[in-house]
N, C-alpha and C positions, 0 to 999 in steps of 0.2 A: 347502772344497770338496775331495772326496777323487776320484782317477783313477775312471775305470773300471774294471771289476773283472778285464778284458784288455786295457788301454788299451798301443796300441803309442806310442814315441816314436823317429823317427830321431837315436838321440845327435850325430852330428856335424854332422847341420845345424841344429839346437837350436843346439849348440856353436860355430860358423861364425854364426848369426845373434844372439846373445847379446851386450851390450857387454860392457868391462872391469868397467865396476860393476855387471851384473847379474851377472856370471860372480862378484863378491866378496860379490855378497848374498846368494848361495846358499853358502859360506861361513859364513855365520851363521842361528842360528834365527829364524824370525819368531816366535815364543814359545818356551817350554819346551818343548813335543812336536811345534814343525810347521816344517816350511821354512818360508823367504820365497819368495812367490807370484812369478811373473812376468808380471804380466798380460799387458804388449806382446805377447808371443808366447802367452798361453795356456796358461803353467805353472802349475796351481795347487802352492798349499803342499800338503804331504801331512805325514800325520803319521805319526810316530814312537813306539816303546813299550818303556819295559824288558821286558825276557822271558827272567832268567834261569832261572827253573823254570816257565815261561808269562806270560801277557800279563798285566801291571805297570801299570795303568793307575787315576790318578786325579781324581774329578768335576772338570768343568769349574771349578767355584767352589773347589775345592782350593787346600795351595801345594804340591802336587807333590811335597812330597819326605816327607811321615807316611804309614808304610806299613799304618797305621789309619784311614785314610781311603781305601785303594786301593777299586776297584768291584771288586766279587765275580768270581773267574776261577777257571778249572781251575789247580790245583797239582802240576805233573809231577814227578819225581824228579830230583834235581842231576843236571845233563851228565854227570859223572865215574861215577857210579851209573848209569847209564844203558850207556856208554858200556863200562861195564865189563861188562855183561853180552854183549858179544858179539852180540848179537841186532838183524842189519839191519833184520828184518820190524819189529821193534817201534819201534826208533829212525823208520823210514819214517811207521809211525801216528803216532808221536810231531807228527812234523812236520807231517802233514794236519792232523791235530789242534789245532797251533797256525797252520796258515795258514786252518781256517774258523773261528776264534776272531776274527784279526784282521779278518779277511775280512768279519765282521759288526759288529766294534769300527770300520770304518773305518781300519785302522791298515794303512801302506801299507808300512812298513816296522819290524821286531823288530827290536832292538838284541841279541839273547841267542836261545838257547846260541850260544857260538863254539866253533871247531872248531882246535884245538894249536895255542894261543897262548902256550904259557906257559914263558918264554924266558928270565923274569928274576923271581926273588923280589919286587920291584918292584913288579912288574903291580899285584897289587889286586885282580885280577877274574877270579882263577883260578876263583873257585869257577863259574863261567859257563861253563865251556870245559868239551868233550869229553876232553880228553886229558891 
């Protein structure tokens, strides 16, 4: 079950009426791309989607990680490419772009592009990031 496509939620009294072990089951995935749901109050799972150059998304009968198996999606230009052009207007489309992607995928939250993360040779997931 995905949110609304305006759905408000008051965090702190979500948070204030939540126990310890729902507050840790949100914590952990309910599968590979969705929370766990909280029913007692109404929370459903939502899901989640890689989106380092757009929405990364594979069929339900997948295992999620053969990126020849992904469903067909728009392929943007890397963060950095992007990012380098200077260009607000465009980066703006950019992101309409990929919030009426999800918006129709269901997908309630993009893991990707991030925005100057990249602090430590380390990371791994430079190529995601703006900066």
């Amino acid at each position: 079950m995905a949110l609304p496509a305006r759905a408000q939620i008051d965090v702190t009294t979500l948070l204030a009426t939540l126990t310890l072990d729902e507050k840790v089951s949100l914590l952990d995935g309910g599968d590979f791309w969705h929370t766990t749901a909280v029913e007692r109050v109404d929370l459903p799972a939502i899901m989640v989607s890689d989106g380092p150059h757009g929405l990364r998304m594979q069929p339900e009968d997948g295992d999620h990680l053969g990126l020849a198996t992904s469903v067909p999606a728009t392929c943007f230009p890397p963060a950095a490419g992007l990012a380098s052009s200077w260009d607000v207007a465009l980066l703006g489309r950019v992101g309409q772009a990929l919030g009426r992607e999800c918006r129709a995928a269901g997908v309630s939250v993009l893991l990707g592009p991030g925005v100057n993360m990249k602090r430590s040779p380390l990371c791994g997931r430079s190529f995601e990031y703006f900066s």
